[in-house]
VOGURO-837012 format. One line per 2 residues: their letters; for each residue x, y, z negated of N, C-alpha, C. Coordinates in Angstrom, 1 decimal. Last residue first. Layout:
a) X/Y/Z/X/Y/Z/X/Y/Z; ... .
***
This chain:
xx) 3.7/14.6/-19.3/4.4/15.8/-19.8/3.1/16.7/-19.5; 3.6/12.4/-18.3/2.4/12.9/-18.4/3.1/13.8/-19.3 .
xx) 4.6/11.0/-14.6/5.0/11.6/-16.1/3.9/12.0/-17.0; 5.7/9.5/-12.0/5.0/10.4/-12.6/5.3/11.0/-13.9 .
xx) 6.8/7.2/-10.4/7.0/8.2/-10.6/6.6/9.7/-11.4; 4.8/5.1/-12.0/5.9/5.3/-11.9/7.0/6.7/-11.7 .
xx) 1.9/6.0/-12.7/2.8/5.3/-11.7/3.8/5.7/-12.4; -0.4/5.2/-15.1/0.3/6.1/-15.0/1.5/5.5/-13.8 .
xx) -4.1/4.2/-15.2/-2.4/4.0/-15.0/-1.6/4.9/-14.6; -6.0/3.1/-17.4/-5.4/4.0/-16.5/-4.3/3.5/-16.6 .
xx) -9.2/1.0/-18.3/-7.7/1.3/-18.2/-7.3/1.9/-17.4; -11.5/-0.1/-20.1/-10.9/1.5/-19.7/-9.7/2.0/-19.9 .
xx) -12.7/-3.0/-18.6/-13.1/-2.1/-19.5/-12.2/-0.4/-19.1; -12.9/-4.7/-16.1/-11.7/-4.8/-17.0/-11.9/-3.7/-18.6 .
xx) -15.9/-6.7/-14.8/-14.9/-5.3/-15.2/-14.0/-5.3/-16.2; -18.6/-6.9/-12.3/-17.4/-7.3/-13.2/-16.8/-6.3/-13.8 .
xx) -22.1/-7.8/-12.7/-21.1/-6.6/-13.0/-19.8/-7.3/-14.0; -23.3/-9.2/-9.8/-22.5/-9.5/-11.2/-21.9/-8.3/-11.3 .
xx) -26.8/-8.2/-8.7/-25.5/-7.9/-8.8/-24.9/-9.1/-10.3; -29.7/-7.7/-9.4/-29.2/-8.1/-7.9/-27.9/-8.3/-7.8 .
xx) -31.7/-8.1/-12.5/-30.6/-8.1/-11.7/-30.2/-8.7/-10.1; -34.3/-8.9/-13.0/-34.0/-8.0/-12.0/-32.7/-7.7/-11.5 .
xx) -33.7/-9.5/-16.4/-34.8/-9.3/-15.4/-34.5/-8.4/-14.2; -29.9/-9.8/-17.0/-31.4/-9.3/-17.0/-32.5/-9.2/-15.9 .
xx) -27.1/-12.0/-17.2/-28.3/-11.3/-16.8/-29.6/-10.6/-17.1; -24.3/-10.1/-19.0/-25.8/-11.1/-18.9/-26.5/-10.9/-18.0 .
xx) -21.7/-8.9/-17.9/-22.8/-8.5/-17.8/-23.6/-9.7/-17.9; -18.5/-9.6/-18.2/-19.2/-9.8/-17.5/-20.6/-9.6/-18.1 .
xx) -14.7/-8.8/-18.4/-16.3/-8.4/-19.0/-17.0/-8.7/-17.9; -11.6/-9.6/-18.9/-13.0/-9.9/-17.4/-14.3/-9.8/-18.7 .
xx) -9.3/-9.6/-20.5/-9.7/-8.9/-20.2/-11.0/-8.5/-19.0; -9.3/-12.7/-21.1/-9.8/-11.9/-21.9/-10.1/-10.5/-21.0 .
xx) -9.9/-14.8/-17.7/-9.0/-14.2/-19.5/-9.5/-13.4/-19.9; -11.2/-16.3/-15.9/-9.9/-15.7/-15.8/-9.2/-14.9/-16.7 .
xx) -13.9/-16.6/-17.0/-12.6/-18.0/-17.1/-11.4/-17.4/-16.8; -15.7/-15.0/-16.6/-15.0/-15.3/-17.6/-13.9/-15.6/-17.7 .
xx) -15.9/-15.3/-13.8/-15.2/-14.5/-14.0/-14.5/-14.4/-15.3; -17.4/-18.3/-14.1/-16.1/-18.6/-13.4/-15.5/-17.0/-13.8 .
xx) -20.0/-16.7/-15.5/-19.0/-18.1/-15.9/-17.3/-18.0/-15.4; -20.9/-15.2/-13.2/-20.7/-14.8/-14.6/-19.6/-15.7/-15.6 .
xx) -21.4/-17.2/-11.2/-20.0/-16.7/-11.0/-19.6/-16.2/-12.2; -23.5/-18.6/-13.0/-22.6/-19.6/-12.6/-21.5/-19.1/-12.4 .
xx) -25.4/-16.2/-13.2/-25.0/-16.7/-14.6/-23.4/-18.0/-14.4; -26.4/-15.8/-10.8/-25.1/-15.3/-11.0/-24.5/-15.0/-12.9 .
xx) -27.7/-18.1/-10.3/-26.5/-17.9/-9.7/-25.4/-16.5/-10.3; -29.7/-17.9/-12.4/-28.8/-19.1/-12.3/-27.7/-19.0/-11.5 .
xx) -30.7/-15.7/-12.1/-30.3/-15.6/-12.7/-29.3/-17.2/-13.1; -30.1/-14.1/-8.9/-31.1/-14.6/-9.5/-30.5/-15.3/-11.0 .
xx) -28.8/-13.0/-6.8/-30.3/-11.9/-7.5/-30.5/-13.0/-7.9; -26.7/-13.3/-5.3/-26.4/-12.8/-6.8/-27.5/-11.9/-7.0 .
xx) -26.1/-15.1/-2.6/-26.2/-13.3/-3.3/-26.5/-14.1/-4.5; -23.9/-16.9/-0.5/-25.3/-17.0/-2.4/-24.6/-15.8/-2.2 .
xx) -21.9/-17.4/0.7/-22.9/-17.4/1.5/-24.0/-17.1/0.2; -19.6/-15.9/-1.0/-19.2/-16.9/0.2/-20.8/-16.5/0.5 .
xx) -21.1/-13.7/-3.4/-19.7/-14.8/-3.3/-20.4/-15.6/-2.0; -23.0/-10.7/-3.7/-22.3/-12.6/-2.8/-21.2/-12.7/-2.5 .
xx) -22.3/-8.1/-5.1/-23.7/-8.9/-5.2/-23.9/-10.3/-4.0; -20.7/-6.9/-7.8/-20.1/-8.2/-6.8/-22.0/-8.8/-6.5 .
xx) -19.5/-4.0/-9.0/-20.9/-4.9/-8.9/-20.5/-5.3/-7.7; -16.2/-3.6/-10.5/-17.2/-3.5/-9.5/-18.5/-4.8/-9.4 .
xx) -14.1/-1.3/-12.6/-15.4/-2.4/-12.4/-15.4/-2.3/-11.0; -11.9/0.4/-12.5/-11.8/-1.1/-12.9/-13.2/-1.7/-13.1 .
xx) -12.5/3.1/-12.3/-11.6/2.5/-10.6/-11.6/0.9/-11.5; -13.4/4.3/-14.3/-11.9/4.1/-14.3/-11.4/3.6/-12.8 .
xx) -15.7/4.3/-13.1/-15.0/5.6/-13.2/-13.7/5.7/-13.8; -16.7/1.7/-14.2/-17.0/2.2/-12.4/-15.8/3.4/-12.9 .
xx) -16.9/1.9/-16.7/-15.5/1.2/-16.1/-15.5/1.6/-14.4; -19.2/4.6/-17.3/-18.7/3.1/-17.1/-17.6/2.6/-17.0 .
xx) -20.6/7.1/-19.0/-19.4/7.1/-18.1/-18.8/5.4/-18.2; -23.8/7.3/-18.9/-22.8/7.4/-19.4/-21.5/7.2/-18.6 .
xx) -24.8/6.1/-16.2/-25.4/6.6/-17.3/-24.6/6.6/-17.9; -24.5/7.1/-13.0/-23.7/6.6/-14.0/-24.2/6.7/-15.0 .
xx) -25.4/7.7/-10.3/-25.9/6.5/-11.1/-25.2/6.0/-12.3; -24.3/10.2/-9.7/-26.0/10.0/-10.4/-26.0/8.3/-10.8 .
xx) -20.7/11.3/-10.6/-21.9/10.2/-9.7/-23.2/10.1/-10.5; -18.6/12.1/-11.7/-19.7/12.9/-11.8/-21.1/12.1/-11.2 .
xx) -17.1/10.1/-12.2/-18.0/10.9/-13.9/-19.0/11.3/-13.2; -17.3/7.9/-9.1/-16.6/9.6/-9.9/-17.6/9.6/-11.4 .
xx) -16.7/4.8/-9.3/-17.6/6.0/-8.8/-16.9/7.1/-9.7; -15.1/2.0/-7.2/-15.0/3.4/-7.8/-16.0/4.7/-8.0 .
xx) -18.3/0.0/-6.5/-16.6/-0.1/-7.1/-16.1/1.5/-8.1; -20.8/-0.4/-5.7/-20.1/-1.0/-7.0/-18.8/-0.5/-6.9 .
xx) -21.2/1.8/-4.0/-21.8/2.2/-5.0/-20.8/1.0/-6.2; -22.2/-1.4/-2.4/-21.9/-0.2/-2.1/-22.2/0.6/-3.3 .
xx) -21.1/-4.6/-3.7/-22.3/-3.6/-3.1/-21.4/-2.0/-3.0; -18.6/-6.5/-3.1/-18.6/-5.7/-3.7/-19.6/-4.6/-2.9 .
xx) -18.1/-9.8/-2.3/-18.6/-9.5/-1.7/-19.0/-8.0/-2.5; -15.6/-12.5/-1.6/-16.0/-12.0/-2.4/-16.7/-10.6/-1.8 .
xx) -15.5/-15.8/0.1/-15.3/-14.3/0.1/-16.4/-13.9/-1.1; -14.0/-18.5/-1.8/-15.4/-17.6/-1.0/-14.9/-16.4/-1.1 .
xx) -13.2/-19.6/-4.3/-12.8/-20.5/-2.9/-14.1/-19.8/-2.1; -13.1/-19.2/-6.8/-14.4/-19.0/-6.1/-14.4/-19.9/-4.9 .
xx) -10.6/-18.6/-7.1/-11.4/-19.7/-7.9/-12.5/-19.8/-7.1; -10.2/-16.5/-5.1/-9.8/-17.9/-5.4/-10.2/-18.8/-6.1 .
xx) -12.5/-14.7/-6.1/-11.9/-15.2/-5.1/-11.8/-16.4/-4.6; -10.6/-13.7/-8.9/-12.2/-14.2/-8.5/-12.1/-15.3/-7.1 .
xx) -8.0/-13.1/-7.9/-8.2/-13.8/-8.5/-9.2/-14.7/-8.5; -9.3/-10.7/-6.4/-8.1/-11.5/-5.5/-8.5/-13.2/-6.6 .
xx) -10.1/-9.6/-8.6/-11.0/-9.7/-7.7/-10.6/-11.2/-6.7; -7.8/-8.6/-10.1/-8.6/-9.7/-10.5/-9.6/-10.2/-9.8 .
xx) -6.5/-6.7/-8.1/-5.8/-8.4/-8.2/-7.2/-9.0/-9.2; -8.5/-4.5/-8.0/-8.3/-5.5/-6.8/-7.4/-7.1/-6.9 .
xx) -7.8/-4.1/-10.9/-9.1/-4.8/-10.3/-9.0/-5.0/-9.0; -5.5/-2.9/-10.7/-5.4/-3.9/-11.4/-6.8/-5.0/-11.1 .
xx) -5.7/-1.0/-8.2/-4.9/-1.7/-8.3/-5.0/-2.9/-9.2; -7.1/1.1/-9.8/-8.5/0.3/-8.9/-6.9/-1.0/-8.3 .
xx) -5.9/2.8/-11.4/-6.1/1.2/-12.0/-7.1/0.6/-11.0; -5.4/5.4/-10.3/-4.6/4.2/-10.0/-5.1/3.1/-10.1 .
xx) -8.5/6.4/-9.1/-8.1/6.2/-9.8/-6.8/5.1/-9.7; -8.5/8.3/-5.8/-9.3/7.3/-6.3/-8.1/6.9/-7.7 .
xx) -10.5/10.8/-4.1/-8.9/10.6/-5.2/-9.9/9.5/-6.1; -10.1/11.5/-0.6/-10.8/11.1/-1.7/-9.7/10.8/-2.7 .
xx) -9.4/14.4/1.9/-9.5/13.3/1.0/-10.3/12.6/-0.4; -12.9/13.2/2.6/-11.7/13.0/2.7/-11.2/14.7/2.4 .
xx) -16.2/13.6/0.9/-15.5/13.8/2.5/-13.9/13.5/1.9; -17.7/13.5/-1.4/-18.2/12.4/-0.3/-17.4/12.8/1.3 .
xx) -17.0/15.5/-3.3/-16.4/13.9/-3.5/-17.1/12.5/-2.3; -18.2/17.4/-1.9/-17.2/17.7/-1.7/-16.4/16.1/-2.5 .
xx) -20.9/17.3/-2.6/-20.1/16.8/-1.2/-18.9/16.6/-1.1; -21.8/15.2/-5.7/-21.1/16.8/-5.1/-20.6/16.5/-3.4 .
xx) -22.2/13.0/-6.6/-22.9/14.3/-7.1/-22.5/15.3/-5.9; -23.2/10.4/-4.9/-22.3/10.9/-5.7/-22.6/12.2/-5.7 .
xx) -25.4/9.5/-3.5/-25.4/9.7/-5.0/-24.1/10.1/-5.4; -25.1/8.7/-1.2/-25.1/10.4/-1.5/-25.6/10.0/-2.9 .
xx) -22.0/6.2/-1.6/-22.8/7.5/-0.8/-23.5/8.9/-1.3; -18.8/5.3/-1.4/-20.3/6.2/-2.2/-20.8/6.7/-1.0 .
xx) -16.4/2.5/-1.7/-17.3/3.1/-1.0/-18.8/3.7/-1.8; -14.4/1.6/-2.9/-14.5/2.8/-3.1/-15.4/3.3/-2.6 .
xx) -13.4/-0.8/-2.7/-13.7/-0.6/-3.6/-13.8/0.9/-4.1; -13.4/-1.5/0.5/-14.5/-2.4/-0.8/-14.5/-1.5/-1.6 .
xx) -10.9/0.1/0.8/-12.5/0.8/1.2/-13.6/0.0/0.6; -9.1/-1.1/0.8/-9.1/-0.1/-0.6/-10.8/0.6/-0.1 .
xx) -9.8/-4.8/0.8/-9.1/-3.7/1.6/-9.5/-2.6/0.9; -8.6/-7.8/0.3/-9.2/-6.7/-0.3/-9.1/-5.4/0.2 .
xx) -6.9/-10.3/-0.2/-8.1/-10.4/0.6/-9.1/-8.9/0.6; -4.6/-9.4/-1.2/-4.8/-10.4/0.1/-5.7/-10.2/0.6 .
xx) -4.9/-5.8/-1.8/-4.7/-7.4/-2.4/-4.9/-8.1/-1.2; -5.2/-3.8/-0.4/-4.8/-3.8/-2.1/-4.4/-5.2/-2.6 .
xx) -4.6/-2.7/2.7/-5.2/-3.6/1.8/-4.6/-3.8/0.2; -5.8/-0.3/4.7/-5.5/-0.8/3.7/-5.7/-1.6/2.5 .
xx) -8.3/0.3/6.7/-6.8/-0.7/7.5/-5.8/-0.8/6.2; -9.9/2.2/5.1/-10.2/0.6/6.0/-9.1/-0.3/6.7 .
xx) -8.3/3.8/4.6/-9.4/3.0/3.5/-9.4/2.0/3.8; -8.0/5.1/7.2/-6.5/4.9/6.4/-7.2/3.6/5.6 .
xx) -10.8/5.8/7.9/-10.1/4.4/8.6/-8.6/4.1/8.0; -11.0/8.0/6.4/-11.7/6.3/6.3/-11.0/5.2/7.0 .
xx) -8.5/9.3/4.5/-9.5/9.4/5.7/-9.7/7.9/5.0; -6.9/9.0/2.8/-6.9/10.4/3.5/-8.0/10.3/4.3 .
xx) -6.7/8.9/-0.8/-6.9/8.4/0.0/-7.5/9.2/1.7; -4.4/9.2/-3.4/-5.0/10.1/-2.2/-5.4/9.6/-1.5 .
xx) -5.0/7.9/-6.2/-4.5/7.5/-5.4/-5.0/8.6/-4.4; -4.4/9.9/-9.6/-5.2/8.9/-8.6/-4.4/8.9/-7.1 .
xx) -4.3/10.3/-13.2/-3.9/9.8/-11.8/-4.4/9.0/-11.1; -6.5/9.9/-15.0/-5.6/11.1/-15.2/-4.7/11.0/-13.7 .
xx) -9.2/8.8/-16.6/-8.2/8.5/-15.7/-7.6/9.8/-15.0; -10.6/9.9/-20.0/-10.7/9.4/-17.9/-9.6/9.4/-17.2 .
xx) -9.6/8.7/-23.0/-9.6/9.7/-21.8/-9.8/9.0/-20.0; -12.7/7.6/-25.1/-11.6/7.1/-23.7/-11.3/7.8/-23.4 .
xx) -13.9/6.5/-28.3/-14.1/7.7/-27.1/-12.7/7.1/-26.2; -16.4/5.3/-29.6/-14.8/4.8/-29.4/-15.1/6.1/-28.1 .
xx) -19.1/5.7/-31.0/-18.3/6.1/-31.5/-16.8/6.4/-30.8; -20.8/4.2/-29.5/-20.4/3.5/-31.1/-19.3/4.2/-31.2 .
xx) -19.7/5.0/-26.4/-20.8/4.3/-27.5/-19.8/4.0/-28.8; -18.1/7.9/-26.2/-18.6/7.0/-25.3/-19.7/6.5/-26.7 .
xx) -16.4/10.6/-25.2/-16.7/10.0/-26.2/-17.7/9.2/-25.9; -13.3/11.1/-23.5/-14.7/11.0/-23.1/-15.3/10.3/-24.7 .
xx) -11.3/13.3/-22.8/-11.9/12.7/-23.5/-12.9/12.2/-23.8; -9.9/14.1/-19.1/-10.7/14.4/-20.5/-11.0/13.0/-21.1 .
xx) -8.4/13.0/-17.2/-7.6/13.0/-18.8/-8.9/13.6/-19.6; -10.1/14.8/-14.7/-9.1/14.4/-15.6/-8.0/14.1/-16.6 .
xx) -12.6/15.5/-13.8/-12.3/15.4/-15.4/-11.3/14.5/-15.6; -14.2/15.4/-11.3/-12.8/13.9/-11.6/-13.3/14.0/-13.2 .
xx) -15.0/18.0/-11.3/-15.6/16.6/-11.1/-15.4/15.5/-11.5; -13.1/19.6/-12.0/-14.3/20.2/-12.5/-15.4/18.4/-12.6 .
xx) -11.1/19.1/-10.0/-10.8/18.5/-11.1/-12.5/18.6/-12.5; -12.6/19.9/-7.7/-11.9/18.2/-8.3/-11.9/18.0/-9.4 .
xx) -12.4/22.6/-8.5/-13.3/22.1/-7.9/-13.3/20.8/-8.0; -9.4/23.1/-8.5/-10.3/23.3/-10.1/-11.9/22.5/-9.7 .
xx) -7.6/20.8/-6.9/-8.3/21.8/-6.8/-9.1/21.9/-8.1; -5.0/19.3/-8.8/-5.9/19.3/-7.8/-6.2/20.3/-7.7 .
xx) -3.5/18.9/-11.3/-2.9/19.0/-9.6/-4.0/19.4/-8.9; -4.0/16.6/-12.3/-4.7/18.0/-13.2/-3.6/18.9/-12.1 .
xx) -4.0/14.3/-11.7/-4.9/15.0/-11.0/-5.1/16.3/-11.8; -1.2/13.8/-10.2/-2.0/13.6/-10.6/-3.1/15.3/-10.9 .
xx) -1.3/11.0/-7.2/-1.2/12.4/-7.4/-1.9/12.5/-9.3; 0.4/9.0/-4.8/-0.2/9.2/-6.3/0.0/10.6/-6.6 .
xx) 0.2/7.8/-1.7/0.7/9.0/-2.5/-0.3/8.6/-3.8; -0.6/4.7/-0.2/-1.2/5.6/-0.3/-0.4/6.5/-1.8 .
xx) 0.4/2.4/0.5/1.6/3.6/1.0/0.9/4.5/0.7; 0.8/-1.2/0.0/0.0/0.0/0.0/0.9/1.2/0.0 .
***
């Protein structure tokens, strides 16, 4: 992957007004998180689409919004996608494999901004480390035997794979690592 790391208290005040980077977020029961502080520049769509994060994963699965994201200006190029969408493309890669099936990430499930309409409170979606998986190989994932079965197999890959019970009406598995950033390498948080 060749896509620049930027961070994001860098950006335009208009980004960052959105992103909220590094703010503190105070979340449930108390435990508050800062929001992810560095992201990846992603420059266009077809850069999205001809890059791959993992074997089987290209950086456009896990970023694609539409108009529910709040603001135009997070629905046109470039886009700033959080580092840690790297650590959930390998557990995906992971999924996967066990799975022995393509894996299949709804639109809206991967990266969403703080500022996106479908976030009730601020999710793992907004770390860049969830995404709603609604078919493995040829089975969607609306019913509650099937996706109580991948719910199972995501477990299996270790402690950090949170997986969502089903509820009445679910169409999706919500996977996710909970609320981790990454700081690259070259960077700093001076």
């Amino acid at each position: 992957m060749n896509f620049e790391a930027v961070d994001g208290l860098t950006l335009s005040e208009e980004h960052r007004a959105l992103l909220r980077p590094g703010e503190l977020f105070p979340g449930e029961n108390g435990v508050a998180h800062h929001l992810p502080r560095f992201f990846f520049v992603v420059p266009s769509w077809s850069a999205a689409h001809e890059t791959r994060v993992a074997a089987h994963f290209k950086f456009s699965e896990l970023m694609t919004v539409d108009c529910y994201e709040h603001d135009r200006l997070l629905r046109t190029f470039p886009h700033y996608v959080p580092c840690a969408v790297l650590l959930l493309a390998r557990y995906l890669e992971d999924f996967r494999r066990e799975a022995d099936a393509s894996v299949f990430v709804s639109a809206n499930g991967g990266y969403r901004s703080p500022a996106h309409r479908r976030n009730r409170g601020k999710t793992p979606h907004c770390w860049g480390t969830a995404a709603d998986i609604y078919r493995v190989g040829d089975s969607y994932l609306d019913d509650e035997r099937t996706i109580g079965k991948y719910a199972e197999l995501a477990a299996s890959l270790g402690p950090l794979i949170s997986v969502r019970p089903y509820a009445e009406g679910d169409d999706h598995l919500h996977f996710d690592l909970g609320f981790f950033s990454i700081t690259p390498r070259e960077s700093h948080e001076a």
